[in-house]
C-alpha positions in Angstrom: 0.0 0.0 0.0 1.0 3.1 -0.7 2.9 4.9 2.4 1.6 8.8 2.3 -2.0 8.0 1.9 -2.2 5.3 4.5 -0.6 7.5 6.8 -2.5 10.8 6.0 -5.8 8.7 5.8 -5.0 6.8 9.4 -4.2 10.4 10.9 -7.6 11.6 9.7 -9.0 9.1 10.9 -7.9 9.6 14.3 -8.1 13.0 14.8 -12.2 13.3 13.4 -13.5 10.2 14.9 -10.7 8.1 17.7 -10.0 11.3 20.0 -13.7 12.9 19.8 -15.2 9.5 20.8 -12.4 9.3 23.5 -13.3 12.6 24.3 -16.5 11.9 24.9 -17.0 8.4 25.6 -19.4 9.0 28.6 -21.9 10.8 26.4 -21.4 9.0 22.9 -23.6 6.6 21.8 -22.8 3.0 21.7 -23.6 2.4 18.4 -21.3 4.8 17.2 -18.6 3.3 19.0 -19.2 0.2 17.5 -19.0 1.7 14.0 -15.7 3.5 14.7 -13.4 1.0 13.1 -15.8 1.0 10.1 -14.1 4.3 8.5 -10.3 2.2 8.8 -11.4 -0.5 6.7 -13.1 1.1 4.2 -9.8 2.9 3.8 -8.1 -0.3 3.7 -10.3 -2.0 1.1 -10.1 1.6 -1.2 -6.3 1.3 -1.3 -6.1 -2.6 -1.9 -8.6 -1.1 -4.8 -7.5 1.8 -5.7 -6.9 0.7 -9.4 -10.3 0.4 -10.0 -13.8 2.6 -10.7 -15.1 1.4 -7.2 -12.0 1.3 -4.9 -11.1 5.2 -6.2 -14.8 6.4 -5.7 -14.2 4.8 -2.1 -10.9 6.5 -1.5 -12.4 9.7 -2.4 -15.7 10.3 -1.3 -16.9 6.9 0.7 -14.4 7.1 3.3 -14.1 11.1 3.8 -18.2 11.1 4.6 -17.5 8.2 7.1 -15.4 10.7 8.9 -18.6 13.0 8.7 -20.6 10.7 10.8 -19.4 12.1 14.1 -19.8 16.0 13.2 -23.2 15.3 11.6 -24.6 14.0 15.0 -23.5 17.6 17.2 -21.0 18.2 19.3 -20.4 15.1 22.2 -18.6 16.9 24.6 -18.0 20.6 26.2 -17.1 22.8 23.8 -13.7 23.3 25.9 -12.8 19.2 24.9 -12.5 20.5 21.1 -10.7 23.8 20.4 -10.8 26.0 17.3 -7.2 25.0 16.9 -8.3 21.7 16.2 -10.7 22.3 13.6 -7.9 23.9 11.5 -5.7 20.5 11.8 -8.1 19.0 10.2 -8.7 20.7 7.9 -4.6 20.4 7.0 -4.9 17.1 7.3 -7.7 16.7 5.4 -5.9 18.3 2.0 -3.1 16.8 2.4 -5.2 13.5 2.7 -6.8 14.4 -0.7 -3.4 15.6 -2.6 -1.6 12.7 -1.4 -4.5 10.7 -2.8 -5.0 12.3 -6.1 -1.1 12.2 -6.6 -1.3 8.5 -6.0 -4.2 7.7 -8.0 -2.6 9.6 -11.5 0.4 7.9 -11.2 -0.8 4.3 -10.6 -3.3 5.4 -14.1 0.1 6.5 -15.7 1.8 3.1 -14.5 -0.9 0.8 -15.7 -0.8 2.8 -19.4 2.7 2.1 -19.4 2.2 -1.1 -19.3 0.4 -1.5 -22.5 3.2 -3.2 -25.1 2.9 -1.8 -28.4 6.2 -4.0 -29.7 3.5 -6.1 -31.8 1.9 -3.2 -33.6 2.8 -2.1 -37.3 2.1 1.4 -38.1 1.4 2.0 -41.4 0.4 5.0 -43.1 -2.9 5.3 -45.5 -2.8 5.7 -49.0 -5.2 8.4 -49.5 -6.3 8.7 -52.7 -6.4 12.0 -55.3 -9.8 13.4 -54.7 -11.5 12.7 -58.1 -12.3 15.9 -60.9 -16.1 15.7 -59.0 -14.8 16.2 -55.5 -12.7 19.1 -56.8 -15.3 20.8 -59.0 -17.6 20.3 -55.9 -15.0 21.6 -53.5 -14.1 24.9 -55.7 -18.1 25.8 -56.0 -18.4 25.4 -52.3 -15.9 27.8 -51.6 -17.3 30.4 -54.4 -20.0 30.2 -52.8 -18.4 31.1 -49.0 -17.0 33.5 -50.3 -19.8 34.6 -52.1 -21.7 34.6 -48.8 -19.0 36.9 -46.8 -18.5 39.3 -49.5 -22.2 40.1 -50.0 -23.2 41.8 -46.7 -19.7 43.2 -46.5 -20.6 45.3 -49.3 -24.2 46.1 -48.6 -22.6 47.3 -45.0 -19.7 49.4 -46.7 -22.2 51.1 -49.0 -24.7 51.7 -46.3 -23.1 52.8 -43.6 -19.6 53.1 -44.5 -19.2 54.8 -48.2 -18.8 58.6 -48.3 -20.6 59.5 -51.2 -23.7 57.7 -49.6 -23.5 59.5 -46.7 -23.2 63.2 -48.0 -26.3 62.0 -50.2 -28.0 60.9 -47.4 -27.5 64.3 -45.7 -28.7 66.3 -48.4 -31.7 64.2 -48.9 -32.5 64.0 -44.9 -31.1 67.4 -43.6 -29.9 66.0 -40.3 -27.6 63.5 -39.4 -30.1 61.6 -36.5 -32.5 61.1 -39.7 -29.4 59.2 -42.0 -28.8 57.2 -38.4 -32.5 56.6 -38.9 -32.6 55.4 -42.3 -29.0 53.8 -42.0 -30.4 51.5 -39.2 -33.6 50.5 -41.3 -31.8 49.6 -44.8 -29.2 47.7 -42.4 -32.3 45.5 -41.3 -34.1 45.5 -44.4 -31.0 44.1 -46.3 -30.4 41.6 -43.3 -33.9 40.5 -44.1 -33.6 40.1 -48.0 -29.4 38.5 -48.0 -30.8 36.0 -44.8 -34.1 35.0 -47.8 -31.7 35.2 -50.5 -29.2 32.7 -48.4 -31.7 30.6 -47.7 -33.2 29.8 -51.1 -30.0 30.1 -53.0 -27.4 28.5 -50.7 -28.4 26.4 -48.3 -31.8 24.7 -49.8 -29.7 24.0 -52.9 -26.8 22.4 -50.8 -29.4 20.6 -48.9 -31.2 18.9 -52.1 -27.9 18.2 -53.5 -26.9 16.1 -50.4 -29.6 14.1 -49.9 -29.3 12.9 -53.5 -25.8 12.1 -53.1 -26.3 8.2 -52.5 -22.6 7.6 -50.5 -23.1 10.8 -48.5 -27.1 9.3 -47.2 -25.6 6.2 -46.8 -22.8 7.1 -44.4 -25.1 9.7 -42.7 -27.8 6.4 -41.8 -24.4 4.4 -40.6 -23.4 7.3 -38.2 -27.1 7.6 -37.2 -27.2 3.8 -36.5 -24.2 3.9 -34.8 -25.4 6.7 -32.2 -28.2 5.1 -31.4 -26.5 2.1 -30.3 -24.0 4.0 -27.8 -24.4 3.0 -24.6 -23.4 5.2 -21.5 -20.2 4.0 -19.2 -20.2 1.8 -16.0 -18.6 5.0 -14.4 -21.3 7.1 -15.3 -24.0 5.0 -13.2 -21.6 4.8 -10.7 -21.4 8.4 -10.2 -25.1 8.9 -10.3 -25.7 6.3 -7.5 -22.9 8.4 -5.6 -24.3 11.6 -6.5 -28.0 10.4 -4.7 -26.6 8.6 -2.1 -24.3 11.5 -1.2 -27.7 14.6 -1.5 -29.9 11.8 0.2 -27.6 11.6 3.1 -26.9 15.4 3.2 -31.3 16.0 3.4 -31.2 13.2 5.8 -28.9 14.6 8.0 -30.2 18.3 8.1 -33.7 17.6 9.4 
């Protein structure tokens, strides 16, 4: 087992549950003294497990709310029996616990991927074929067309808001510069309007007919479809869930 968190875990151990039930051993109840070695073991088990899902949940949130147990139930004792100083220690204790822990855990995950031999595997690179005189005709009108689509509204906004000419004609038409603000605000939305139609009907609807009668392109869009249906969610996933309800259960349990 691994020295630093056995130690750190076994000091913790002591200092939020041994000496407060010492402390108060007249006033504590006996089932709680009877569950006082509990906390040790499940630290035991979560390092002889630490490798996997179960052991590192244990490690890292099982065994800390163990310590819990006493503070949930009140203070035991006078008040004089635990100083502030104390609480502090603890609280030391308690992140070095967790560092020491997390430390250990990433390098026993970097261990184990070291392991992995990879003397047996040929690398190979592919041979990617020359797109064909479709794919490239396809790719050139795609980007006239992005183009197209950025250099449109730059110009209606340059010769709206932006040109000079425009401007000083707009002034002499209007009279006052809060009118062309005006007017420069309502042809900015009324071409917004008509290049958002325009883009609609001419680009994208277009694009859109021409993919879905491109027979490869449906076919691999059903495969990946298929395929994301079938995923399936993670062991560690439901583990943390059960965790995540145990843990609020316990925490609405414990504050009535």
């Amino acid at each position: 087992m691994p020295l630093a968190p056995t130690v750190l875990g076994i000091n913790l151990w002591l200092l939020l549950q041994v000496v407060p039930l010492w402390l108060a051993s007249d006033v504590a109840p006996k089932w709680l003294l009877g569950l006082s070695p509990l906390p040790l073991g499940v630290l035991l088990i979560g390092l002889r497990l630490r490798r996997h899902i179960v052991g590192q949940v244990t490690l890292l949130i099982g065994f800390p709310l163990l310590l819990t147990l006493v503070d949930a139930l009140g203070p035991l004792g006078p008040e004089r029996l635990l100083p502030q100083p104390a609480v502090l220690v603890k609280l030391v204790v308690f992140a070095l616990y967790l560092a020491a822990m997390c430390r250990q855990l990433s390098m026993d995950a970097s261990t184990a991927e070291t392991k992995v031999s990879v003397a047996s595997w040929s690398v190979k690179a592919l041979d990617v074929p020359s797109p064909s005189v479709k794919q490239r005709r396809r790719r050139l009108t795609h980007q006239i067309l992005l183009a197209y689509c950025v250099a449109m509204p730059t110009l209606l906004l340059y010769a709206i808001c932006l040109h000079v000419p425009n401007i000083r004609q707009f002034l002499r038409m209007l009279g006052t510069m809060q009118k062309v603000t005006a007017l420069q605000a309502a042809l900015l939305s009324a071409s917004t309007m008509l290049w958002a139609s325009l883009f609609y009907f001419g680009v994208m609807r277009p694009l859109k007919l021409h993919v879905s009668h491109d027979a490869a392109l449906r076919h691999d869009l059903s495969k990946l479809r298929q395929v994301a249906r079938r995923g399936r969610p993670r062991p560690q996933l439901y583990v943390a869930m059960t965790v995540a309800l145990v843990g609020m259960a316990t925490l609405l349990w414990l504050s009535l």
